[in-house]
C-alpha positions in Angstrom: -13.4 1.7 -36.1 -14.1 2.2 -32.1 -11.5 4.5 -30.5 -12.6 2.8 -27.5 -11.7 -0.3 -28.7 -8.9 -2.3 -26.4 -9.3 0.3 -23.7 -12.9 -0.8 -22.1 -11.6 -2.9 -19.8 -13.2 -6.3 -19.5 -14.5 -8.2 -16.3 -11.4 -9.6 -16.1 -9.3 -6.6 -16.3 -11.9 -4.9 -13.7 -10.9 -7.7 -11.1 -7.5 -7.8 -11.3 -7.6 -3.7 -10.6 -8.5 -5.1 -7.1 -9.9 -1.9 -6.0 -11.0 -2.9 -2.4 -7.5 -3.6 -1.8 -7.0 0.3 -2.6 -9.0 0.8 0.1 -7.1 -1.2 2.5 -4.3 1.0 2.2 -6.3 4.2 2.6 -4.4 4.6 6.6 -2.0 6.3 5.2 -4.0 8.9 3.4 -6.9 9.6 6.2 -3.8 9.8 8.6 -2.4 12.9 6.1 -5.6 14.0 6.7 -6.1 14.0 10.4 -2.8 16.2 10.4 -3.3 18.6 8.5 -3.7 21.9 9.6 -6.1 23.1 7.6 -8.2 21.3 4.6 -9.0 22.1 1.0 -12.3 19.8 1.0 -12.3 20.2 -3.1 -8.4 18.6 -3.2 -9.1 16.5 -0.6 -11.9 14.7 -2.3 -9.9 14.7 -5.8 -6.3 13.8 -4.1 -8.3 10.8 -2.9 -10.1 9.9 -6.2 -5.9 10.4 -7.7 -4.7 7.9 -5.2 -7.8 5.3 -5.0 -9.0 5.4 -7.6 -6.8 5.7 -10.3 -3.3 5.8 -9.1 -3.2 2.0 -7.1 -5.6 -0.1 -9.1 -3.2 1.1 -12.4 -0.8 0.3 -10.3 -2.0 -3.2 -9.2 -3.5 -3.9 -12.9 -0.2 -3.1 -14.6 1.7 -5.3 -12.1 -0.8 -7.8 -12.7 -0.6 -8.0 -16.3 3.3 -8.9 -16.5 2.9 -11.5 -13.2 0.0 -13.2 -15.2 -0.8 -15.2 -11.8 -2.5 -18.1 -12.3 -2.3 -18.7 -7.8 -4.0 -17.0 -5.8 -2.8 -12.9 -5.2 -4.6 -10.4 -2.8 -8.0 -10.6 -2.8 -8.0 -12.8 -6.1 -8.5 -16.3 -4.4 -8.3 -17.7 -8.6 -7.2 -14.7 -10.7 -8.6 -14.7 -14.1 -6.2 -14.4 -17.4 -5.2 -11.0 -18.1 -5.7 -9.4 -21.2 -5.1 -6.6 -23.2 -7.3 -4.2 -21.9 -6.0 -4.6 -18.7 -2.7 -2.8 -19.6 -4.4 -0.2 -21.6 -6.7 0.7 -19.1 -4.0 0.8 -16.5 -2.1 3.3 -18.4 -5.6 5.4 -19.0 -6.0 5.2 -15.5 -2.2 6.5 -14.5 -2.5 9.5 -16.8 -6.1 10.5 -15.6 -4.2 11.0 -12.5 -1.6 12.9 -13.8 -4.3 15.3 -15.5 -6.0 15.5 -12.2 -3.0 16.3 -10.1 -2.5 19.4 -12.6 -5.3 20.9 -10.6 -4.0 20.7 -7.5 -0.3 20.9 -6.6 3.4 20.2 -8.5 4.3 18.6 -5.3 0.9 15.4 -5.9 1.6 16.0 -9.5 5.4 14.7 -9.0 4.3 12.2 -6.6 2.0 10.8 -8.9 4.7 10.6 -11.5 7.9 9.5 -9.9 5.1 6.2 -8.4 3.7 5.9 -11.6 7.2 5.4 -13.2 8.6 3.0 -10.3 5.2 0.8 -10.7 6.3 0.5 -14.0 9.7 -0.1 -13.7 8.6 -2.7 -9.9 6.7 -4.7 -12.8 8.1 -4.6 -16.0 10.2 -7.5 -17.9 12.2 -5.4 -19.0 13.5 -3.9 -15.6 11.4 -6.1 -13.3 13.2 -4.2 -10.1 10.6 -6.8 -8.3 13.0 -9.5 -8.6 15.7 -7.7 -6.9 14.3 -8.2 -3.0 15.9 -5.2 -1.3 15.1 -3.0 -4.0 11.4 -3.9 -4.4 10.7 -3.7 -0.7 12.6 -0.3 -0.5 9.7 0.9 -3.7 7.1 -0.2 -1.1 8.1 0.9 1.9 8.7 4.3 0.5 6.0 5.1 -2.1 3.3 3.6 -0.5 4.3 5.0 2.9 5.9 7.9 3.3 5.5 9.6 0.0 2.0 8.9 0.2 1.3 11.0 3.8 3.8 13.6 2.8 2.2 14.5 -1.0 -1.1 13.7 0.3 -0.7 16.4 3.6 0.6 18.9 1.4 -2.2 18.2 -1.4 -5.2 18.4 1.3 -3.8 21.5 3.0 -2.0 23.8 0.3 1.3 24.1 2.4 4.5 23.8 0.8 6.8 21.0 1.5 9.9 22.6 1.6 8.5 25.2 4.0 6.8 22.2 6.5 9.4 19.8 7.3 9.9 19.2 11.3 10.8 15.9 13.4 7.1 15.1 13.8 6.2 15.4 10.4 9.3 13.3 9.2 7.9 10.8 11.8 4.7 10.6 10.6 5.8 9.7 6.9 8.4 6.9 8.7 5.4 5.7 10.8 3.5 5.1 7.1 6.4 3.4 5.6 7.0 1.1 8.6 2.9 -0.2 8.7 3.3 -0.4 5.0 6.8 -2.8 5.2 5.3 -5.1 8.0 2.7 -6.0 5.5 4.7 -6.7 2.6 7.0 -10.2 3.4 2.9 -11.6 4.7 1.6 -11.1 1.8 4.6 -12.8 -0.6 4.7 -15.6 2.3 2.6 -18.1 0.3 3.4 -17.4 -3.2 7.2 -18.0 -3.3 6.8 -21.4 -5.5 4.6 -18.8 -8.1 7.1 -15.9 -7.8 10.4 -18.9 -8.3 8.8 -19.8 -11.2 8.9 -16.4 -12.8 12.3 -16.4 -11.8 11.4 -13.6 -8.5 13.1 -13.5 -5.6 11.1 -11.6 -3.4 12.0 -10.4 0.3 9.9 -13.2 1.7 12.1 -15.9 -0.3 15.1 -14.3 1.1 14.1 -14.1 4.5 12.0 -17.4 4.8 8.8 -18.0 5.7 9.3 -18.2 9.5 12.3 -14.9 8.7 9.1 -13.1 7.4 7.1 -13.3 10.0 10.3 -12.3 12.4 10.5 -9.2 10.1 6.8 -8.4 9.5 6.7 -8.4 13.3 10.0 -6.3 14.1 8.2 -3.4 11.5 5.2 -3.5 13.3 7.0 -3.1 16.7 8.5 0.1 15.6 5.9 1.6 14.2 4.3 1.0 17.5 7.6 2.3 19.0 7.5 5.8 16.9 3.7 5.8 17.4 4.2 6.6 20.8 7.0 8.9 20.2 5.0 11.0 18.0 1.7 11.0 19.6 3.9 12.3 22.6 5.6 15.0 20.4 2.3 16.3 19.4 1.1 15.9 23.1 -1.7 14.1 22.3 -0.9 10.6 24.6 -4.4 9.8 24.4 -4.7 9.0 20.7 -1.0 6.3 21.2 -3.2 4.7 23.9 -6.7 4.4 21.2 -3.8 2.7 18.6 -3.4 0.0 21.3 -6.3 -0.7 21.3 -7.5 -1.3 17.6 -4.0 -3.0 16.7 -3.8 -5.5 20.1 -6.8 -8.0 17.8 -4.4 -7.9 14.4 -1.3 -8.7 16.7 -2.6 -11.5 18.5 -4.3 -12.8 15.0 -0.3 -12.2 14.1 0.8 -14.3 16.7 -1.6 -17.1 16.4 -0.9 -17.6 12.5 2.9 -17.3 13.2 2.4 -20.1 16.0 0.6 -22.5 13.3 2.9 -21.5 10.2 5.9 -22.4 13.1 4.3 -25.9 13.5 3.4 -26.4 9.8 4.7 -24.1 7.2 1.4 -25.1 4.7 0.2 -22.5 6.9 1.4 -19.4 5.4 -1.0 -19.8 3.1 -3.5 -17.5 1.2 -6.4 -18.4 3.3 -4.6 -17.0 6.9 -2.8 -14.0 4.7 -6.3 -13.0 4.0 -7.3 -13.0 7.4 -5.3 -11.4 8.7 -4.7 -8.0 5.7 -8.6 -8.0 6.3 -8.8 -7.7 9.6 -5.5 -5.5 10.1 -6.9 -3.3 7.2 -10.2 -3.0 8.8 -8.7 -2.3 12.7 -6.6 0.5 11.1 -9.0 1.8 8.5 -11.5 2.1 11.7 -8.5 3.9 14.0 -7.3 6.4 11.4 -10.8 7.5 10.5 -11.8 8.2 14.2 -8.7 10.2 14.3 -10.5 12.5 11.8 -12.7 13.4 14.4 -10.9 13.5 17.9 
């Protein structure tokens, strides 16, 4: 009998992993990085790899294997049926991480385990917290935001948690969690006759489709809002002033799908969600990497 047998995961399984979209939300970890004080290259290439890598397309693979979409999700304009070695290979995925963040802190070794178990719990039937909207956006805006800087700076740098914590880098974390939330609603926007269906009700539902775009922009206004706040904390104007610049193209490609979807709500469709997640998640990937090297 194979021991590999189930796990191999097959083409199918590989797409709906979606690992460019890992990469889309990579801000948040290059933006850990640009803070720290100092940097373990070795952990900063593995907590990486533990994020990337392993940790989000598990994630996404897992979540994808109890939605069973048969509409269009991110980056999967017709998603393939899932299969079995889609779950397994999600699990193998989540505990390579765990075995990785061994090597390098408790603090990315908790974080990978408390995200791990409330992927699980975000997507499975049993507890399926992503049909509870509140709750689900709440998962979001904190594990993919926040506790991603905060683990991630302390993983690159070697420093402590409980001995780092000041106003600016609380505010960095919040800054994380509020780009993160502004996404979320978008990306549900188009999808709420799938997610009824399954018997979801996602924030987007609640709010509406015009409501999301209300809220998707309010997030993004604040994290603008703290942006300068904390740019000026760390006295470093300059870099509030570069942000402008590479978000101003993703808010006016905001603005102009929020006018259509106000004229004709067929327009919060998959089409314009992609447009925009690719070209926000390329503006900020560009701006968080050059902070890496002003």
């Amino acid at each position: 009998m194979n021991p590999f047998s189930g796990i191999i995961p097959s083409r199918s399984a590989l797409l709906h992993l979606r690992f460019p979209f890992s990469f889309l939300l990579m801000p948040v970890f290059l933006f850990a990085l640009s803070q720290a004080p100092q940097i373990i290259v070795s952990d900063a290439v593995l907590t990486f790899i533990i994020w990337h890598l392993l940790v989000y397309p598990a994630s996404n693979g897992y979540n994808s294997y109890f939605d069973k979409d048969e509409d269009s999700i991110a980056l999967l304009k017709k998603p393939p049926p899932v299969d079995i070695t889609l779950y397994r290979f999600s699990l193998l995925l989540d505990v390579l991480a765990i075995l990785l963040a061994v090597f390098i802190n408790v603090q990315l070794l908790f974080a990978v385990l408390v995200y791990g178990v409330f992927s699980k719990l975000y997507s499975h039937p049993a507890t399926r917290l992503k049909k509870y909207p509140v709750i689900s956006f709440l998962i979001v805006f904190i594990f993919q935001g926040a506790c991603i800087f905060w683990s991630s700076y302390a993983a690159v740098s070697g420093i402590r948690l409980a001995s780092d914590w000041s106003v600016d880098f609380f505010l960095a974390g919040l800054i994380c969690s509020c780009l993160i939330g502004a996404t979320y609603p978008l990306t549900q926007v188009y999808q709420h006759a799938e997610d009824r269906k399954r018997g979801d009700q996602t924030l987007s539902m609640l709010l509406g489709i015009r409501g999301s775009f209300w809220f998707a922009g309010t997030l993004f206004a604040l994290a603008t809002c703290l942006l300068f706040f904390y740019w000026n904390l760390m006295q470093q104007p300059l870099n509030f002033w570069l942000f402008l610049v590479f978000a101003s193209p993703v808010f006016l490609v905001f603005l102009n799908w929020f006018y259509k979807v106000w004229k004709n709500s067929n327009e919060a469709n998959f089409q314009n969600m992609m447009r925009l997640t690719l070209i926000s998640g390329a503006l900020m990937l560009c701006y968080f990497v050059l902070l890496n090297f002003i």
